[in-house]
Structure formats: structure tokens, C-alpha cells
C-alpha positions in Angstrom: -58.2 -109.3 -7.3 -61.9 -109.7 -7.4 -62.2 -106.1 -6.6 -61.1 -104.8 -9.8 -62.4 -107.6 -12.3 -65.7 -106.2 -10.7 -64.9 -102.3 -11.3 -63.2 -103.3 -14.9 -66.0 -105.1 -15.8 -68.3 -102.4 -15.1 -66.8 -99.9 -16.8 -66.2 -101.4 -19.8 -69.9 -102.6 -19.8 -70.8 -98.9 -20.5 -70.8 -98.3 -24.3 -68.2 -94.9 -24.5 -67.4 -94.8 -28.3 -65.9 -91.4 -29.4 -67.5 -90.1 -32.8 -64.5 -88.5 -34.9 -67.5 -87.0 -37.2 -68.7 -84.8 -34.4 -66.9 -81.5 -33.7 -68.7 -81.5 -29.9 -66.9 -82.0 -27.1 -67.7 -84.8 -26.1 -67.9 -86.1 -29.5 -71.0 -89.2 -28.4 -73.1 -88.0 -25.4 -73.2 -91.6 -24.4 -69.4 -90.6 -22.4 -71.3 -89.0 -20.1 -72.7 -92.2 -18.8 -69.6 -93.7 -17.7 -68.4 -90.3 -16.3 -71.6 -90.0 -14.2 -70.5 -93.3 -12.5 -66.9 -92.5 -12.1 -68.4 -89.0 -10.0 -70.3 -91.7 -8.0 -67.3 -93.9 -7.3 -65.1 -91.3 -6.8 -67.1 -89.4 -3.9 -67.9 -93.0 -2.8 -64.4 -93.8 -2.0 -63.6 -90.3 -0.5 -61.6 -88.2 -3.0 -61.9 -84.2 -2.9 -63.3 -81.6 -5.1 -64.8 -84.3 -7.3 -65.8 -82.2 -10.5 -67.1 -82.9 -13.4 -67.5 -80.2 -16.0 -69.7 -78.8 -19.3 -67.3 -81.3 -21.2 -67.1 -84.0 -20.0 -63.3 -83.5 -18.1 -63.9 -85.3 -14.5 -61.1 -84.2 -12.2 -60.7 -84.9 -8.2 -58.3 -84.8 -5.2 -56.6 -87.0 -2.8 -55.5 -84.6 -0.5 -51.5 -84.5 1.2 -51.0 -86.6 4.3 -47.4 -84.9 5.4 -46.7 -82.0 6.4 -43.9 -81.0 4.2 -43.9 -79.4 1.0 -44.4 -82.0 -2.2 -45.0 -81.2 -5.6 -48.6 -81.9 -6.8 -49.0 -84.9 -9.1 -51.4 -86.4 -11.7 -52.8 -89.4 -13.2 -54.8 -89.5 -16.1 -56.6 -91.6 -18.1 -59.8 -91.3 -20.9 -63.0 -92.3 -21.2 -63.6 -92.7 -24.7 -63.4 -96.2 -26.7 -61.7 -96.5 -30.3 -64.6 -95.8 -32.9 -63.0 -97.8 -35.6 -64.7 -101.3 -34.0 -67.9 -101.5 -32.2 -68.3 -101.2 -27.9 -71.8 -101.1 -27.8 -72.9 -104.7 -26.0 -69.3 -105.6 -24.2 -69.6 -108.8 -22.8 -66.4 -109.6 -21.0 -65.1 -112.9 -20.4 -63.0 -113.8 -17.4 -60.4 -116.9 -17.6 -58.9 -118.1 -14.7 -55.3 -120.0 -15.0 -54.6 -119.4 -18.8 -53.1 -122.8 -19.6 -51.4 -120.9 -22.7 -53.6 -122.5 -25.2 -56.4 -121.1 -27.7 -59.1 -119.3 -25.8 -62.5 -119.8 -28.0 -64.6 -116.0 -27.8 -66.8 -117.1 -29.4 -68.2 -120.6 -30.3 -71.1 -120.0 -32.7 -68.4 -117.8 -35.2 -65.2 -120.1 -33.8 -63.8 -116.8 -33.3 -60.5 -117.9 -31.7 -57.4 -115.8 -29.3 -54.8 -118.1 -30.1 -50.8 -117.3 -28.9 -49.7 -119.0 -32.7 -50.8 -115.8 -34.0 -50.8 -113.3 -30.6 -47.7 -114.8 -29.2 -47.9 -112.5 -26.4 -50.7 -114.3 -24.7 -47.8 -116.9 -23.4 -46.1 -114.6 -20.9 -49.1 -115.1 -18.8 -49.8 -118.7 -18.4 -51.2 -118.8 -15.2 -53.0 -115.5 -14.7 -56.7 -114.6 -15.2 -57.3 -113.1 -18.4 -60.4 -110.7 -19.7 -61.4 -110.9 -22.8 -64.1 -110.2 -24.9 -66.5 -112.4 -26.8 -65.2 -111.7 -30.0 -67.8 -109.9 -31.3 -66.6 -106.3 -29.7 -64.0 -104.5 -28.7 -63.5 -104.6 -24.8 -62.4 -101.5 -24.0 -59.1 -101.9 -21.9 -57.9 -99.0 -23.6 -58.2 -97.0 -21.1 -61.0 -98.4 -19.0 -58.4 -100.6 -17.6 -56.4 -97.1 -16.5 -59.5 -95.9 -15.5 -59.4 -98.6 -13.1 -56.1 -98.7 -12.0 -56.3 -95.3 -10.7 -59.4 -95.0 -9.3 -58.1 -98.6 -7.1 -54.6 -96.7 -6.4 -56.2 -94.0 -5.0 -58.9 -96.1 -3.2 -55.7 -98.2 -1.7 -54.1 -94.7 -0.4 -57.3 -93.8 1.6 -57.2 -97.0 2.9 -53.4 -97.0 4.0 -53.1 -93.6 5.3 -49.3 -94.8 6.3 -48.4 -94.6 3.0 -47.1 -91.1 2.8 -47.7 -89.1 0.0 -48.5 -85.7 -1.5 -51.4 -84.1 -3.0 -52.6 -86.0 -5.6 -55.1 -85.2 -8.4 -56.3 -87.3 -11.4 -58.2 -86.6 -14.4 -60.7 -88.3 -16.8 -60.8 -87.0 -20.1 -63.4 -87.6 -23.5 -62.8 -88.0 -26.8 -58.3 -89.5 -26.4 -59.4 -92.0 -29.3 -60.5 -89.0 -32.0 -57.6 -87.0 -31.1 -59.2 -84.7 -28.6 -58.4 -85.8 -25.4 -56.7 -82.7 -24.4 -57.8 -80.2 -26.3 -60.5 -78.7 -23.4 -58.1 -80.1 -20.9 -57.8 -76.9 -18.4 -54.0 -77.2 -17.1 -54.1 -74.6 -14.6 -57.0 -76.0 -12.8 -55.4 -79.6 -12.8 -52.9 -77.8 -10.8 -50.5 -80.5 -11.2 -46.8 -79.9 -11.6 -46.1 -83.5 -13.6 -48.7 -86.4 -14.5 -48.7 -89.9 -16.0 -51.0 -91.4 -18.3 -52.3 -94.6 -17.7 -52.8 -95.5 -21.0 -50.0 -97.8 -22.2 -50.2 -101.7 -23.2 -48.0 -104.1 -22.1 -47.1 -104.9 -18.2 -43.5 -102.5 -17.6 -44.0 -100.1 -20.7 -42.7 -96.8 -19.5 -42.6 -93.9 -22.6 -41.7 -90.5 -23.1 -41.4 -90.6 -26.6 -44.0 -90.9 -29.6 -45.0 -89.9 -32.5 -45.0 -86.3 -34.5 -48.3 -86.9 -36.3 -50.6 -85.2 -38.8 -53.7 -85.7 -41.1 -53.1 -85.4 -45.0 -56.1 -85.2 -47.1 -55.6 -85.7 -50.6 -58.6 -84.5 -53.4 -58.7 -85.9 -56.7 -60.7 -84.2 -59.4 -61.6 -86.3 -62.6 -64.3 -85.1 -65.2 -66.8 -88.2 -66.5 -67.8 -88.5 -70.2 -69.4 -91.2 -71.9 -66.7 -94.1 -72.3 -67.7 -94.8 -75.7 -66.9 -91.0 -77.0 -63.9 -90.6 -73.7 -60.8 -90.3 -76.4 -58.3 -87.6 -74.6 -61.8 -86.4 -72.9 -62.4 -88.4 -69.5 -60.3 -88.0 -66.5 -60.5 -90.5 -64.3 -59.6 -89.2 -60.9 -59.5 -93.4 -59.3 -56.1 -93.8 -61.9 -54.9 -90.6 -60.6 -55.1 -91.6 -57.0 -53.4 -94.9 -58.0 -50.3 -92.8 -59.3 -50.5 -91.1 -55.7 -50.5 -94.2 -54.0 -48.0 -95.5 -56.2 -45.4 -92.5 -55.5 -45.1 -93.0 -51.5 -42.6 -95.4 -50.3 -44.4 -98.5 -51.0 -41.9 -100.0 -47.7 -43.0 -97.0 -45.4 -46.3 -98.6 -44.3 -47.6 -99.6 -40.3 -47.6 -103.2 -41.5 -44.1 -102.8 -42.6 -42.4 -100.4 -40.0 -41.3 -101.0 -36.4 -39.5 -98.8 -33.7 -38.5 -95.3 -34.7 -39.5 -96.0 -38.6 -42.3 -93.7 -39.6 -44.8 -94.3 -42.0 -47.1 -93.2 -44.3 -51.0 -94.8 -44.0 -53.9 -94.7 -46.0 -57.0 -95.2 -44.1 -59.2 -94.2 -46.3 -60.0 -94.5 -50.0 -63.5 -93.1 -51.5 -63.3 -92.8 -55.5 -65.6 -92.3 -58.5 -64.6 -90.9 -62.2 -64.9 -87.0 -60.9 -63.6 -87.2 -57.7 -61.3 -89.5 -55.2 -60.4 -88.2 -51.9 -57.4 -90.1 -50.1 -56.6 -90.0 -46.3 -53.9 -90.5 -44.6 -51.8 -90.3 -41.4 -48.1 -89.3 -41.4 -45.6 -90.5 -38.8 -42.5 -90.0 -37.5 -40.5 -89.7 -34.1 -37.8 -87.5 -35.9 -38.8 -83.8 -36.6 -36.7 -83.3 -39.5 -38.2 -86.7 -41.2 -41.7 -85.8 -40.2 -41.4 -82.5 -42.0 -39.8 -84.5 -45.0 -42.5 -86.2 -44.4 -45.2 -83.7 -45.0 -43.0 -81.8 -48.0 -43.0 -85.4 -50.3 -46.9 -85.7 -49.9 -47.0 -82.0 -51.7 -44.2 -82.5 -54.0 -46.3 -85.9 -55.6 -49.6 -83.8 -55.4 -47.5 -80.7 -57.3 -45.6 -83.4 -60.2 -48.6 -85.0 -61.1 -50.5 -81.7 -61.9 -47.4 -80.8 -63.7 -48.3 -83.4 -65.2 -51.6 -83.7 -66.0 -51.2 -79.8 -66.7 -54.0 -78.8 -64.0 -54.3 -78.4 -60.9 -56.4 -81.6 -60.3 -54.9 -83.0 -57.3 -55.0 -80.8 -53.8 -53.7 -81.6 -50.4 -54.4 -80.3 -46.6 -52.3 -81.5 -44.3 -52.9 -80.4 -40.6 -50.6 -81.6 -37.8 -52.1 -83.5 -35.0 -49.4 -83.4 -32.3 -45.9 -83.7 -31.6 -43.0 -85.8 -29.6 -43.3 -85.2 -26.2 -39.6 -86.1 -25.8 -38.5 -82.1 -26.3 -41.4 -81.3 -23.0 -39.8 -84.4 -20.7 -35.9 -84.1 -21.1 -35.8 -81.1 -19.2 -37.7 -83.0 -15.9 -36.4 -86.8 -16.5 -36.4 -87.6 -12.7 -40.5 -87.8 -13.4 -39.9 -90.5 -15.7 -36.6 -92.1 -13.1 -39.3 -91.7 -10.0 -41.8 -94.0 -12.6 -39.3 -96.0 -13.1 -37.7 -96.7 -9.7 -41.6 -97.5 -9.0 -41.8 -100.2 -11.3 -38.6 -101.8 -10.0 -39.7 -101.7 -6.8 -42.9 -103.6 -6.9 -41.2 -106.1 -9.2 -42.2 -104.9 -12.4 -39.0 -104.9 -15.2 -39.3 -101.5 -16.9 -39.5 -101.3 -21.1 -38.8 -98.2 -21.8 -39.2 -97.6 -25.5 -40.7 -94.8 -27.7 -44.8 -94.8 -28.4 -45.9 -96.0 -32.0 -48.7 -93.4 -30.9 -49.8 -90.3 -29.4 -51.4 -90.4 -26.1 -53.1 -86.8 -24.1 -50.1 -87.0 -22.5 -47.9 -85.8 -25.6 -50.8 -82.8 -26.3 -50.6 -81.9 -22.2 -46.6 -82.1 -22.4 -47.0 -79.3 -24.6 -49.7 -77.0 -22.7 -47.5 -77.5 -19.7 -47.8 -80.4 -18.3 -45.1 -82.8 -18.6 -46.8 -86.5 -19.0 -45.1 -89.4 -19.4 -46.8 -92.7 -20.3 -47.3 -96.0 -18.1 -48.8 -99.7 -19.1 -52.4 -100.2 -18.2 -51.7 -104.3 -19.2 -53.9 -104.5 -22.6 -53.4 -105.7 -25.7 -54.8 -105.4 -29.2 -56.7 -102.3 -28.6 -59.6 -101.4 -30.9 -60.7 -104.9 -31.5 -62.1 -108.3 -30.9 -58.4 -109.8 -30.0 -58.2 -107.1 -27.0 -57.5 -109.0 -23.9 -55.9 -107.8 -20.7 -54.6 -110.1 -17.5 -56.2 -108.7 -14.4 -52.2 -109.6 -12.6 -51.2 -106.6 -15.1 -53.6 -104.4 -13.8 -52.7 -105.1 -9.8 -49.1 -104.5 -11.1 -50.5 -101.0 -12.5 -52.3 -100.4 -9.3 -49.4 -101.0 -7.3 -46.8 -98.7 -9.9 -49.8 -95.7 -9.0 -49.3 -96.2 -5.5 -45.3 -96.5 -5.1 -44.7 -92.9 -7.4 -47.2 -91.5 -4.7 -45.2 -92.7 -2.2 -41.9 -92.2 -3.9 -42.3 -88.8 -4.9 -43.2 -87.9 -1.1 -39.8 -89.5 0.1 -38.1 -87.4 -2.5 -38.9 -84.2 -1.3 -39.2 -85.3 2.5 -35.8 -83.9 3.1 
């Protein structure tokens, strides 16, 4: 166990924030520092063709030990940290034997993990627990992947009796802004199916996520004096409220579980002359994602109608679609995931991702991609926590596919 508290812990000590601001790839030059010590570890523990290229995409090779033919497989994971909470200065906190009460982060701010409010915390009394010290996010999504596979592979080069085909993992920059596989280069993965490691709790297993897009909404007004404003002033912030006011008011994150989409505004940045909205759109169902997109320009086209200008514009630009359609057609990848988990004593969720992950962008460039836990919880903040018992579990979920796929197509 110590083993990978010590790798985790390092990792996530290196500051990897994406920048969604910065067209580059990678989007924060400071990925590169974590990615220069995953080439290290990587040669260190004897992986193959160990490559990192001009963007920041680290692949390598565990090469076959039988001599029959097995498809090639893949692992994947990213680099990049959430930009929408800070990672520079990650102080992780280890605790031992959770009793299942509140864990203090932070004393001086009484900054408190308590299970009243994150009742999760409570199905792992017992374990060790990481955590941060409440003042950053920690960065278990996906350094805690990045982990996982790097000690699954490790484990296979030290159990050369665990049979297995060739395997090959990748790295990636920027998952967190949405580019994550944009650069990613398919054919030279070489792999015929992969997983991403890049899931929360212990047993998630997905296949399904998400149809998302952006929607950018721009508001003009005009400004006049307010004393002399009579039927002259437009004020584009009371325009913006009657868009706001026109989506489902019930079709929000905070109000919206399972397969419900949602509409969210993330962003809201207003003066007299001009207002510019932002949202995300959401939905698992095609036909209601596209519904989706259609009522956002219907409200934009009623109120110039309206207001008998065009005042109000949209651009919506999709962002990436249900991997569901890509996997179907290949569901023994996700039965061989499956079968894994159940055979190192892990129960299997499988439910549909409230997300997008690489692996829905790679599903469609090719590579099919299903999802697998990594063991955090409450990404992108200081709540995130992950028990080090979820990540062995991971570990050993990495190692049995290997192994699994191998005795698939032994005979």
C-alpha cells in the first residue's frame, strides 16, 4: 500500500492545471513537468517505446509474454487538473483507519470533510484515506489513474506468470478543458480497445455519457443617461434575465440525476450594452440533446421578435457525443472489464457518465473506450478525497483485463 500513497502523493504534488483560455496544446506548460517524471518512471520500471511527444501525449509498451495472437489493449488516463479550483501547493493528507467521523483539513479555517454532508465517506470506515488540506484541490482526478496504471503495469513486469498481451497506455494533456483527445494520434496507440481510468467511485464501470456542447449567448443593450432613458435605454442585464427565465427552471445540475439533461449557466458577465451568458447543454438522448440545442435558439429568436432587433445572438458548438453508439457493437470490452471487477471482489456499478471523459472523443476516432473507477470523489475541489483500498482495487481491475483478455483469445 505504501507504494502507491508514495507515487499518488508525488504526482499530485506537481501543479498540472489545464488553462481553457489557451488554444496551445498543452494549454499550461507546467503539464510538462509531471509528464517528464512519468517518462522517468516509466523507463524506470521497464516499459517499451516510452515516448513522449511535441504535445505533451506520453505513450509506452508492455510488450506480449505468449506466444499466441491477442488483441492489443490500452489504458489511459490525463494529466491535466480541473482549472475551476486551484492545484498549485497540494498538500495531501493521509488518514489511516477512518473511524467514519469528520476529518478536520484544515484547522486554522475549520474547514471540515464531514459524512453528514458527503455521506459517501462512510463506506470506507476502516481504510486510509487522502485528502487534501482544504485549501486545494488534490488532484485524484486522474492522478489517481495515473497511478493505478503505471502500478498495474509495474505489477505485470514483476509477475511475468501472469499471462497477457501487448499492452500500451497513454497519458494525455488538457481532459479537464475538453482537449484530451483532440492530438490524440490513434493509429500510433495501435490499440484495438482501451479503458480510461478516469472514473469515481470504487466498481463504476461506463459506457455511456453525455452528448455535450457549449452555447454562448450575446446580449446587446445601448446605455443612455437614466434620467433622459424614456423608450431610449436598452438594458441588455434585463434581457439576459428573460433568457434565463425561458429555460426550464427544473432542468438544472443541481436539480437533475441519471439520464436527465440539463441546461447550465456557468457564466454570467453583464453591463447596460452588453451581457454575454454561457452555458453547457446536456443530454444522454440524441433526439433531446438536439431539442436541446433548437430551444436555446428559438428563446434567442422570440425575444428579438420581440424587442424587434436582433439584440440577442447565440453560438452553440458541440463538444462530444455518447460513446454508447461506438461500444454496442464490441460489448465483450466492457463484459471482459466487468468479469475483472468481479473477480478481484470488486461489485460492478455500471451506470451512464454525468460527463464526458477522452474516452467518449477516442470512441469516435476509433477507439472504442470504456470508462473504469480510479476511487475519488468530489473532483475539482477541496472535498476531493480518495481511499488508497480503492486504488489497489483499480490496480488489481488493470491487471485481471490484462490477464483476462489473454485467456480469451488463448484458444
Amino acid at each position: 500500500m505504501q507504494h502507491i500513497i508514495d507515487r499518488f502523493t508525488k504526482y499530485v504534488t506537481i501543479d498540472t492545471q489545464s488553462d481553457p483560455k489557451n488554444p496551445a496544446f498543452p494549454s499550461t506548460d507546467k503539464q510538462w513537468d509531471l509528464a517528464r517524471v512519468l517518462v522517468d518512471d516509466l523507463k524506470r520500471i521497464g516499459l517499451k517505446d516510452v515516448h513522449l511527444d511535441e504535445h505533451c501525449y506520453l505513450m509506452a509498451t508492455l510488450p506480449s509474454n505468449v506466444d499466441f495472437d491477442v488483441p492489443t489493449i490500452g489504458f489511459i488516463s490525463h494529466i491535466d487538473t480541473s482549472p475551476d479550483f486551484t492545484g498549485t501547493g497540494v498538500k495531501p493528507q493521509i488518514h489511516p483507519n477512518y473511524d467514519g467521523k469528520d476529518i478536520v483539513l484544515n484547522k486554522e479555517e475549520n474547514i471540515l470533510l464531514s459524512p453528514s454532508y458527503f455521506e459517501d465517506l462512510l463506506q470506507y470506515k476502516g481504510q486510509t484515506l487522502i485528502t487534501t488540506d482544504g485549501t486545494t484541490l488534490l488532484g485524484a482526478d486522474d492522478k489517481a489513474g495515473i497511478t493505478e496504471i503505471v502500478c498495474a503495469m509495474e505489477y505485470l513486469l514483476q509477475h511475468p506468470e501472469i499471462k497477457h498481451g501487448e499492452i500500451r497506455i497513454a497519458f494525455t494533456p488538457d481532459e479537464e478543458v475538453g482537449k484530451g483527445a483532440h492530438l490524440f494520434d490513434v493509429d500510433k496507440f495501435g490499440a484495438e480497445w482501451a479503458y480510461t481510468m478516469d472514473g469515481s467511485q470504487v466498481g463504476e464501470l461506463e459506457y455511456e455519457n453525455f452528448n455535450a456542447a457549449s452555447a454562448t449567448i450575446h446580449i446587446k443593450g445601448k446605455i443612455v443617461h437614466p434620467g433622459y432613458a424614456k423608450n431610449k435605454l436598452i438594458n441588455s442585464i434585463l434581457i439576459a434575465n428573460e433568457f434565463i427565465a425561458a429555460l426550464p427552471q427544473n432542468e438544472t445540475p443541481e436539480q437533475t440525476e441519471g439520464y436527465e439533461g440539463f441546461f447550465h449557466l456557468h457564466s454570467h458577465i453583464g453591463e447596460v450594452e452588453k451581457t454575454t451568458l454561457q452555458y453547457i447543454i446536456r443530454d444522454h438522448d440524441m433526439e433531446k440533446f438536439q431539442a436541446r440545442k433548437k430551444l436555446i435558439s428559438s428563446i434567442a429568436d422570440n425575444l428579438n421578435e420581440k424587442l424587434g432587433a436582433p439584440l440577442v445572438t447565440v453560438e452553440i458548438a458541440d463538444q462530444y457525443y455518447n460513446m454508447k453508439e461506438k461500444i454496442m457493437p464490441v460489448m465483450h470490452i466492457v463484459d471482459i472489464a466487468e468479469n475483472a471487477m468481479k473477480e478481484v471482489g470488486v461489485k460492478p456499478i455500471i451506470k451512464a457518465i454525468r460527463g464526458g471523459t477522452d474516452g467518449s472523443q477516442l470512441s469516435y476516432k476509433g477507439l472504442p473506450c470504456p470508462n473504469i473507477f480510479a476511487g475519488g470523489h468530489n473532483f475539482h475541489g477541496r472535498y476531493e478525497y480518495v481511499p488508497v483500498e480503492s486504488m489497489e482495487k483499480a490496480i488489481q481491475v488493470i491487471v485481471k483485463i490484462a490477464s483476462l483478455t489473454a485467456k480469451k483469445y488463448r484458444n
